[in-house]
N, C-alpha and C positions, 0 to 999 in steps of 0.2 A: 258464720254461725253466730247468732245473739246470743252474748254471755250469757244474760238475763235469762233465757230459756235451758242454757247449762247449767247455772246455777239452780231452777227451780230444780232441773232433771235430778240432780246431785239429791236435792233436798225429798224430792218422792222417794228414791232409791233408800232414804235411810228408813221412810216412813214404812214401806213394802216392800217384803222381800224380792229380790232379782234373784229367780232360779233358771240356773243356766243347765241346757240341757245336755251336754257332752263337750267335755275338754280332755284332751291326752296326754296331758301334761304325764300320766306314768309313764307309759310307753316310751314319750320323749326323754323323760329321765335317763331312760337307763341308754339312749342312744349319745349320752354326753360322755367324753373322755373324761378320762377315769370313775366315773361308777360304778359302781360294785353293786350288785340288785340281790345280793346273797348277806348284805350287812344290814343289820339292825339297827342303825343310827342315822338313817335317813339316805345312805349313799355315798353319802360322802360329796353332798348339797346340800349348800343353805338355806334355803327358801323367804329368809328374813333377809337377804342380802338379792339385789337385783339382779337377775339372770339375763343379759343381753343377746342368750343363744333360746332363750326361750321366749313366749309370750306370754306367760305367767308365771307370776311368785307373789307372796303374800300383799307387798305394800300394794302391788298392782290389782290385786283382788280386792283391796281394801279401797282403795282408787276409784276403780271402777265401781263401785257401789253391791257387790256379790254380796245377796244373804244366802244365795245356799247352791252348792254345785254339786253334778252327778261327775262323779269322775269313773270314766271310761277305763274298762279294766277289758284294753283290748286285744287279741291274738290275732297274730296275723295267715294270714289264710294260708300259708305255705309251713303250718305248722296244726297236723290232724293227728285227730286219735289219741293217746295217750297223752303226746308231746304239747295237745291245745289245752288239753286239764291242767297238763303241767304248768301251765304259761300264766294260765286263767288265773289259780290259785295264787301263784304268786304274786301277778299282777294285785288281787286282791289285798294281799299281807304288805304290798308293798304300800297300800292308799291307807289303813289302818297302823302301818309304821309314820308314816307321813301325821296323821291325826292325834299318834301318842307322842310324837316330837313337837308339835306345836300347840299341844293344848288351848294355849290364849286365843288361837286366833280358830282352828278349826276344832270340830267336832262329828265324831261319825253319828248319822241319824239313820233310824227306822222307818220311821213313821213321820206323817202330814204333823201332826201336832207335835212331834219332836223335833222336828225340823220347824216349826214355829216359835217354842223356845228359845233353840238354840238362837237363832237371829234374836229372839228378846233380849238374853245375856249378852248379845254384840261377838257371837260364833259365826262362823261361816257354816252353817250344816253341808254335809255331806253324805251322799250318797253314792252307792256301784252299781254302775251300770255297763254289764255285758254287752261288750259289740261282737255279735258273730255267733249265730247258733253253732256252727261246729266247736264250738269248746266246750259244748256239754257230750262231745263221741255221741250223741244221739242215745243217752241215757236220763232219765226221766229220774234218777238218785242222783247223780249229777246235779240236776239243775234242781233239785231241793238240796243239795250241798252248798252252793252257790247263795242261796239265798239265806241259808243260816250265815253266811259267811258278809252277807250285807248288801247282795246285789241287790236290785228294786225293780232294775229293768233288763230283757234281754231283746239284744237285735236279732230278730232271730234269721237274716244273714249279714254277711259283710259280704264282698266283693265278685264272692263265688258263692254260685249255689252248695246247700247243703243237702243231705240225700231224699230231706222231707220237706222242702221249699224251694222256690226260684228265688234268683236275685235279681235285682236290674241290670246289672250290668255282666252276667253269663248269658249264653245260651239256653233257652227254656228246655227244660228238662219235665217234671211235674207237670207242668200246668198251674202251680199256683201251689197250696198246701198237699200234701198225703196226708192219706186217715192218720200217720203219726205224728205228722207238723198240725192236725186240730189236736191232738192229745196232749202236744207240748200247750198249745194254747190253755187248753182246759186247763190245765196244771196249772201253768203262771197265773189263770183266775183263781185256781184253788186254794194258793197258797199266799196269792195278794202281790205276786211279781207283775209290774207295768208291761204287755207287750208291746214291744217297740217295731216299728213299721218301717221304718229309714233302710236304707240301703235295700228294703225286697222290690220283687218285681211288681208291676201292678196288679198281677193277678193273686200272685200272695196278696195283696194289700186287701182286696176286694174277699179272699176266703176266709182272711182273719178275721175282717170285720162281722162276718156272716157267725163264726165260729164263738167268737168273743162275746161273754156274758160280763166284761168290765170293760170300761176305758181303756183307749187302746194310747199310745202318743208314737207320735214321729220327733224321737229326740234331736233332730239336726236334719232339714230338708227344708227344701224351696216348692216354687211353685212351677208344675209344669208347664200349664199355660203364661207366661210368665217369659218362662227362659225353658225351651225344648231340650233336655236334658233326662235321662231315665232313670235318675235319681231322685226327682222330683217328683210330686204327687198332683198328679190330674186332679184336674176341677171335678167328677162325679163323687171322687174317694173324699177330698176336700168337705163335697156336700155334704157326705154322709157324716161325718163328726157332730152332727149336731144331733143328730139321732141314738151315736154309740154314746157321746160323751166327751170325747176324745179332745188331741190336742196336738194341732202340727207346732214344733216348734221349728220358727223359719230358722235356717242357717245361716251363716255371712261367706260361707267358703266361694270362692270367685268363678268358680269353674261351675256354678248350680246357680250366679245371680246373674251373670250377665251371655247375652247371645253373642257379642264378639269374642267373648274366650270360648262360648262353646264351640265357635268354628276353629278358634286356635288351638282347641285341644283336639280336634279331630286329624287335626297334623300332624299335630305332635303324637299321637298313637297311631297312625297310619309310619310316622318314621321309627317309633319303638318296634312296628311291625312286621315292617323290613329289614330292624337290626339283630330280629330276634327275641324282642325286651318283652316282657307283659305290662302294657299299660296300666294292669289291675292292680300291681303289687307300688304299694304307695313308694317303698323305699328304691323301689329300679325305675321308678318314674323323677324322683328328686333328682337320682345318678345321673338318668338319662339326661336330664334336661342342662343338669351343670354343664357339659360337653355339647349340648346342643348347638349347631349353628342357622338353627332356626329363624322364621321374624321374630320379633321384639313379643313380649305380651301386652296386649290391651291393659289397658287401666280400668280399675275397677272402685268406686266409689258408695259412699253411703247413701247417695239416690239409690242406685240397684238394691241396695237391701229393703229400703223403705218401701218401693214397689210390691216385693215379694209381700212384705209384711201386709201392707196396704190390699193385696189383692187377696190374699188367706183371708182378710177379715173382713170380706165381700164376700167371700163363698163360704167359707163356714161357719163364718160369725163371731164376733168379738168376745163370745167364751169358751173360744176352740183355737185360738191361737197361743203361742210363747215363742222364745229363743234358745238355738241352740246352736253357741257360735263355730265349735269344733276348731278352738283354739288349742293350739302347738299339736295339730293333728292334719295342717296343712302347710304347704311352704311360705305362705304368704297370702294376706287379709285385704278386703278393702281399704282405700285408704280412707282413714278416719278412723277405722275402726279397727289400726296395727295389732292392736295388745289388751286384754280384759280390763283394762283400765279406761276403758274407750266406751265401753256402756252409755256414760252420761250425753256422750255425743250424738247417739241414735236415737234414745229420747228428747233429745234437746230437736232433734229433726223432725221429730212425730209432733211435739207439745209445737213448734212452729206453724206444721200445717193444721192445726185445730183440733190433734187432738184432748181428750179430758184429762184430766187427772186420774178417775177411776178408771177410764179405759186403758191408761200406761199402765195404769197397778193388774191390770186384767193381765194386761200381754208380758210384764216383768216375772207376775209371779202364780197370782192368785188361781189362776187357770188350773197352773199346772200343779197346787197343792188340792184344790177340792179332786181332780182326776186321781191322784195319789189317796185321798183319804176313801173316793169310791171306790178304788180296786181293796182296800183294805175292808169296806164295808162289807164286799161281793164274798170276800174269801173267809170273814167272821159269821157272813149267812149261811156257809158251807155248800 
């Protein structure tokens, strides 16, 4: 890597906000020994001190060049109905306790131009973003609770289908949206909530966009053509962003960039499948693998990211793209890019192969704040 082009990265990143699309860093918290997700004082974590079990905490936000993160206020799919409100909610109090403990360095934001601010005073803005339609029980008070509460975006699935959308990675059920998953849509335009496209299936992806009278984003996804993964988003949906608005933000997760781990992970859930495990459930997939006596994993590096990125903005266009690393929401990163302190290193790979300065600022930030201020337009027209 040419320093020379890390250092410039370093220096864009403070000129332009880097907004990152989904980290779970909550979630992760509360899977640390001894925290307590019921205390008011942050958990009883530092976040000004290094976390070596995590991949994020503040110097490394500061590091990495971050002016403004969505943090993932995520339930996991073996917790429905009352139990995912329950989860949701908290999750939520738990990122706005995190923001009144750290003042100096974070700040919760609403909106495109408060979260512009914020980075001006040298804040991290911050925003919630729901992963998983089933945490709103498929109430429409719900998910305007949620948004009083700070959300901006909702996934509207994770892992498993929900009763009024498919996911990528279930059994098609639906077909894509119910007249209640466009109703959800309508609402999230309504109200100025981002619909988030990541984790559904393609035919959701293709209803939503048909449904949707804002900007839609994919907070954390690759390219399908790219790396054959059904997480990822086909080139026709891809196309279509330049029409909605919209905005993929590529992922760095290993298992959505490169096609030797997708054959590795089809092993690896063909042996959860045999032992009984659900592949889907992120935490009996970490279990499983500790004990694995599987082959090795491939390696996975910052070319496969730069690919994805490179081929999004071939097909939808260089103001349709962003990132969204799904840091401490995964076991492990490419290398290069271990920890959020690692940002400057992927720009530093872009600004090498030619790209401009405006077009990093495009794909770092800028993207994904005009998309934010159109969904707020759409839902001020009423």
């Amino acid at each position: 890597m040419d320093n020379g082009d890390f250092e410039h990265a370093r220096t864009l990143l403070k000129a332009t906000p880097l907004v990152d699309g989904h980290n779970d860093l909550p979630w992760a918290l509360r899977t640390l020994p001894g925290v307590d997700p019921s205390r008011s004082d942050g958990f009883g974590v530092d976040l000004r001190q290094a976390q070596p079990d995590l991949h994020t905490d503040l110097g490394r936000l500061r590091a990495g060049g971050v002016g403004m993160q969505f943090w993932s206020v995520y339930v996991p799919c073996r917790l429905t109905g009352d139990a995912a409100v329950t989860a949701v909610v908290q999750q939520c109090e738990l990122v706005h306790t995190l923001a009144a403990r750290y003042p100096e360095h974070l700040r919760i934001v609403s909106t495109a131009a408060e979260a512009r601010a914020a980075f001006a005073d040298g804040r991290i803005a911050s925003m919630l973003g729901a992963e998983g339609g089933h945490s709103i029980n498929s109430s429409l008070g719900v998910l305007r609770a949620l948004y009083r509460l700070g959300v901006r975006y909702m996934t509207l699935t994770h892992n498993e289908n929900v009763p009024w959308a498919d996911s990528a990675t279930d059994e098609p059920a639906v077909g894509g949206l119910t007249d209640f998953g466009r109703e959800v849509v309508a609402e999230m335009n309504r109200i100025g909530m981002l619909v988030d496209l990541s984790h559904v299936a393609a035919t959701t992806m293709r209803d939503a966009l048909d449904a949707s009278t804002a900007p839609v984003i994919f907070s954390h996804s690759s390219c399908r053509a790219v790396t054959d993964h059904p997480r990822n988003v086909p080139d026709d949906v891809l196309s279509r962003l330049a029409g909605n608005g919209g905005v993929c933000m590529v992922t760095f997760v290993p298992y959505f960039v490169s096609d030797s781990l997708v054959e590795w992970d089809k092993g690896l859930r063909d042996a959860m499948a045999a032992a009984g495990a659900d592949h889907r459930d992120a935490d009996q997939r970490q279990r499983f693998m500790d004990g694995w006596s599987g082959p090795a994993q491939p390696t996975v590096g910052i070319a496969e990211v730069v690919a994805h990125v490179e081929h999004a903005r071939e097909v939808a266009g260089i103001d349709h793209i962003g990132l969204g690393g799904d840091y401490d929401g995964v076991g492990f990163l490419p290398q290069g890019l271990e920890d959020v302190s690692r940002y400057p290193a992927l720009f530093s790979a872009l600004l090498e192969r030619g790209w401009s300065e405006q077009d990093c600022a495009k794909l770092a930030g800028e993207n994904v704040l005009r998309v934010l201020a159109a969904a707020e337009e759409v839902a001020a027209a009423g």
